[in-house]
N, C-alpha and C positions, 0 to 999 in steps of 0.2 A: 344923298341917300346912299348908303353901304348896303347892296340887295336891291328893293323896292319892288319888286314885281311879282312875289306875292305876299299873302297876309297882314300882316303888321307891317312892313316895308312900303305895301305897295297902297292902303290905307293911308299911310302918311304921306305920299307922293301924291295919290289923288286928293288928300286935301288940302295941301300947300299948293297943287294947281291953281283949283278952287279959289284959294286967295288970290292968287293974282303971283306969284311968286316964282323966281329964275328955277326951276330943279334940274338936278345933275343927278342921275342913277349911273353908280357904279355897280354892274354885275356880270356875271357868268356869260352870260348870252344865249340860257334855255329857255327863257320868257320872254316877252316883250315886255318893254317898261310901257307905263301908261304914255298915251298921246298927249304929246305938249310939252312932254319931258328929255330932255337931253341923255344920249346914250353913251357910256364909258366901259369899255368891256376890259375884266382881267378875271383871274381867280387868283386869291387869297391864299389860298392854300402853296399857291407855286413861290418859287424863289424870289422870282421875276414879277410876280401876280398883280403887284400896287404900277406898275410903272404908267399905266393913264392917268397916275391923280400925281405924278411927279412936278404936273404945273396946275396953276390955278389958284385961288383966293373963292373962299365961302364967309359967309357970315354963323353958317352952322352945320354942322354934321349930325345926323341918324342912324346910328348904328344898331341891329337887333340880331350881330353873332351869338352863336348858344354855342357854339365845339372849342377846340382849343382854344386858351384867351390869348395866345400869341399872336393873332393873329388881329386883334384887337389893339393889344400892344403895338405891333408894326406899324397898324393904318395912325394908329392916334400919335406916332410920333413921326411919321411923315407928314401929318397933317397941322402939327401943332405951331408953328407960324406962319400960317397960310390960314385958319377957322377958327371963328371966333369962341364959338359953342361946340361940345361935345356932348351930344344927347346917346346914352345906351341905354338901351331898350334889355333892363335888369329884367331880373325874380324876384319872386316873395319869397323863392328856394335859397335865396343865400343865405336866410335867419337859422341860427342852428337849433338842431329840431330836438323837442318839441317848442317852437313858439309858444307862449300860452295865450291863450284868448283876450283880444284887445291889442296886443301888441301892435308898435308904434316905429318908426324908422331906428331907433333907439335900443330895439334889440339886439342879443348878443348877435353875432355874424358865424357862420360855419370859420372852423377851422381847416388847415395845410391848403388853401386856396393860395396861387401865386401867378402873376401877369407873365412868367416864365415859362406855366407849366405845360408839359403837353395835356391832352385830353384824358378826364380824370373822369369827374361823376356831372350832372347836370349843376349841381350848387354851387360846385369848387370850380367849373368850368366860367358857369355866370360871377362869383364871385371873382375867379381870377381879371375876367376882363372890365370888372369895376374899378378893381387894381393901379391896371393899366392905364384906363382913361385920368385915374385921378392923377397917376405919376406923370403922365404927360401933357394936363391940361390943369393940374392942379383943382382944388375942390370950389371955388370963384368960377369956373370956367367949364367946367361938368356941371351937367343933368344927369341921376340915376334912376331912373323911371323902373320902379319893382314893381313890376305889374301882377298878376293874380292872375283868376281864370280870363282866357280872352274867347271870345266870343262872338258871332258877327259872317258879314259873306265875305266870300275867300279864304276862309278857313278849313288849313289844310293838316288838322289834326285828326278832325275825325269825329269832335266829341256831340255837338250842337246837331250836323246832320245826320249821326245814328239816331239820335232820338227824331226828330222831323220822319225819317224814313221810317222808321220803328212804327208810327203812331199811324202815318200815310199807307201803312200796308195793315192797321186794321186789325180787328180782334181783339180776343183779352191781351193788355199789357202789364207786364212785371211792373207796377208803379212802386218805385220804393221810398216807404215810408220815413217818417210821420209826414202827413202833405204837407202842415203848416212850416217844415224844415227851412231854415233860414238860408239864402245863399247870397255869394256874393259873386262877382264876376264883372267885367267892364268888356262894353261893345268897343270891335276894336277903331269903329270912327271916333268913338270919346275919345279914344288914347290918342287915337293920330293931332284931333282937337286941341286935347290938353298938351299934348309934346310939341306942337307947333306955337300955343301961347305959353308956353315958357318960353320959348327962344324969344317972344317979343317980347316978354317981361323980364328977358333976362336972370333967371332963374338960377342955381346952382343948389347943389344937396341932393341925398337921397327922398325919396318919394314913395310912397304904397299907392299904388294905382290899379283901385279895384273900384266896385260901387260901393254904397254905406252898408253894414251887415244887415241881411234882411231885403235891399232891394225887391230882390224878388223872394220867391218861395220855390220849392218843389211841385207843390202841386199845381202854381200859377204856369211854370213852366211846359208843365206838361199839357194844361190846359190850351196852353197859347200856340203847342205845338199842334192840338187837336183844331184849333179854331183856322190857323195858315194854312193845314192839311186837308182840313175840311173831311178825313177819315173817321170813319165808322170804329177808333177804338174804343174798348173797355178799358179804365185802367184799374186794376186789381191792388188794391194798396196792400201793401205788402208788409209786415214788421219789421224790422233791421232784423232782428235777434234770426228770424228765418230764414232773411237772404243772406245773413252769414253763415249761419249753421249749415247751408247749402255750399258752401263753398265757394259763395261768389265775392269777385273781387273789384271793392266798394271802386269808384272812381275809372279804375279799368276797364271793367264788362260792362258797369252802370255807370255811363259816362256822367258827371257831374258830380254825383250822391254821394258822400258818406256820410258815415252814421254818425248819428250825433251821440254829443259827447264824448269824440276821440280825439286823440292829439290830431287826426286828420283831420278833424270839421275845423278845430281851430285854428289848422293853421291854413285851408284852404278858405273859410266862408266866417273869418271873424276880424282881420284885421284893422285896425285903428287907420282911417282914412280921412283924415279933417284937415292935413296938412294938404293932403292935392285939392279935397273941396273949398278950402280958403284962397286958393289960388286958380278956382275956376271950372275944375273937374265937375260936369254936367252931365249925367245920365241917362240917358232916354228908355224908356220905359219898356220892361222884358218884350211886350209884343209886338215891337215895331223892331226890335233884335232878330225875334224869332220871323216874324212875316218877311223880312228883307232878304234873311237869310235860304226862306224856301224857296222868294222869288230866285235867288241867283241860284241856288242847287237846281232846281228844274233848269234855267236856262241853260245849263251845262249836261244836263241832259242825268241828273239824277246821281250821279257817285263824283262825291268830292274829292280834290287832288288828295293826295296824303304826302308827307312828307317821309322821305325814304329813312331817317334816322329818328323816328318814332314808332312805337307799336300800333299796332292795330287795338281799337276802341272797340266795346260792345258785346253784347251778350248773346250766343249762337242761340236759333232757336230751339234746339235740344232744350237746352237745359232751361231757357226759361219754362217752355212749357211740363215741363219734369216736376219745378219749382210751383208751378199755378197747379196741377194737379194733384201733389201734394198738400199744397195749403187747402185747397177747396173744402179739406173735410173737417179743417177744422174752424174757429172764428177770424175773421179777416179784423184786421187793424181799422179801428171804427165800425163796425160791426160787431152788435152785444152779442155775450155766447150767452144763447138763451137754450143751451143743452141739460135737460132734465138734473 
């Protein structure tokens, strides 16, 4: 495993333990790998960086780089007659945008992505190091695992526990609408699941690795954030058309949401996912995402890591409440205007 020790890395290490399975975590050495797992320290970034994985023999590698793909590039051809499997831990971001709704592994790919390049944009970056793994391990011998929203404990984004905290501190919440709004998203133990049974199924191709569209909803989410919270909030459902006229920014402020009907819902909460569910991809159900994930937020004592090379999620409460005192006066979304 390239990283493992948190989020998505460290997910798939604790459940290749779980099987029963040798693991080797090549990383930094600012986290501890899980126990049971073998510890190889360098950084990637340096000249020198790969020189612990210069001996050895895998049956598979797990890679989930997002920055320059070179460095992607490097590990995958020092590694490429020594492992058998090359699993990268992709994006849905590499489709060029906009996706349309339904789209399948099959869509067009962003453009000027290169396994050369240095750090470009998040699509071109994930694309470049898709590049990479295929030029060095060939497309028999790669797994591209496009993953979508991920979701789950240890997650060091930001987006799942602003809403959990959001809900657990109570009062009217900005709920933004329609509740019944389709989503999609994959908890990151499915992923580690489903990336661990491709390597025993021997697998190769690109992959959309999300849940089926609709999984869950909007509103169930928020519900299920209310039920693990066990907080006293309101949620104010809200219109798109108002939380945008507000200024807020869908996905960013309102972690998860956007509005339907944009090239954003489709290409965040619609994709074509029957190729990973044919091959095993199993979902567990939004409230056991949401309750596992508040259990481990509380154990950590309430604020999730963050990742230093992503922004800040969530909506300050200025403005939601600016937002909920504004709308109060006129008809709320599901709520008749029964104004003379």
């Amino acid at each position: 495993m390239l990283g493992g020790t948190e989020f998505v890395g460290r997910a798939v290490v604790e459940a290749a333990l779980g099987r029963g399975w040798e693991v080797t975590v090549f990383h930094r050495g600012r986290h501890a790998a899980p126990p049971g797992a073998r510890s190889l320290h360098g950084d990637r970034t340096a000249s020198d960086g790969l020189a612990a994985l210069a001996d050895g023999t895998w049956d598979a590698v797990v890679d989930t780089w997002s920055a320059a793909p070179g460095a992607v590039r490097d590990a995958a051809r020092l590694l490429r007659g020594r492992v058998g499997r090359y699993v990268y831990v992709s994006s849905c971001s590499v489709y060029a945008w906009a996706p349309p709704a339904g789209y399948t592994e099959d869509a067009p790919l962003v453009d000027g992505a290169s396994a050369d390049a240095g750090p470009t944009d998040y699509a071109r970056d994930k694309r470049g190091a898709e590049l990479a793994v295929l030029d060095a391990f060939g497309a028999d011998r790669s797994v591209l695992v496009r993953a979508g929203l991920i979701l789950g404990p240890y997650e060091n984004i930001g987006r799942l526990p602003w809403w959990l905290n959001r809900v657990a501190r109570g009062g009217p919440v900005l709920a933004p609408g329609p509740r019944d709004l389709p989503l999609q998203y994959v908890d990151v133990r499915d992923l580690a699941d489903w990336t661990l049974g491709a390597v025993e199924q021997e697998l190769s191709g690109p992959y959309n690795l999300v849940s089926p569209p609709g999984h869950t909803t909007m509103g169930d989410l928020l519900d299920a954030c209310a039920t693990a919270t066990g907080g006293a909030a309101e949620p104010r459902w809200t219109a798109p058309e108002t939380i945008l006229a507000a200024g807020i920014e869908p996905w960013g402020q309102l972690p998860v949401w956007t509005p339907p009907g944009s090239d954003l819902h489709d290409a965040l909460h619609s994709a074509d996912v029957s190729r990973a569910l044919a091959t095993g991809l199993s979902c567990r159900p939004v409230g056991a995402t949401v309750a596992d994930t508040w259990t481990w937020l509380r154990g950590i004592g309430g604020t999730a890591p963050r990742r230093p090379d992503r922004p800040p999620v969530g909506l300050d409460p200025e403005t939601e409440a600016k937002v909920l005192a504004a709308d109060r006066s006129g008809p709320r979304e599901g709520v008749p205007d029964t104004t003379p």
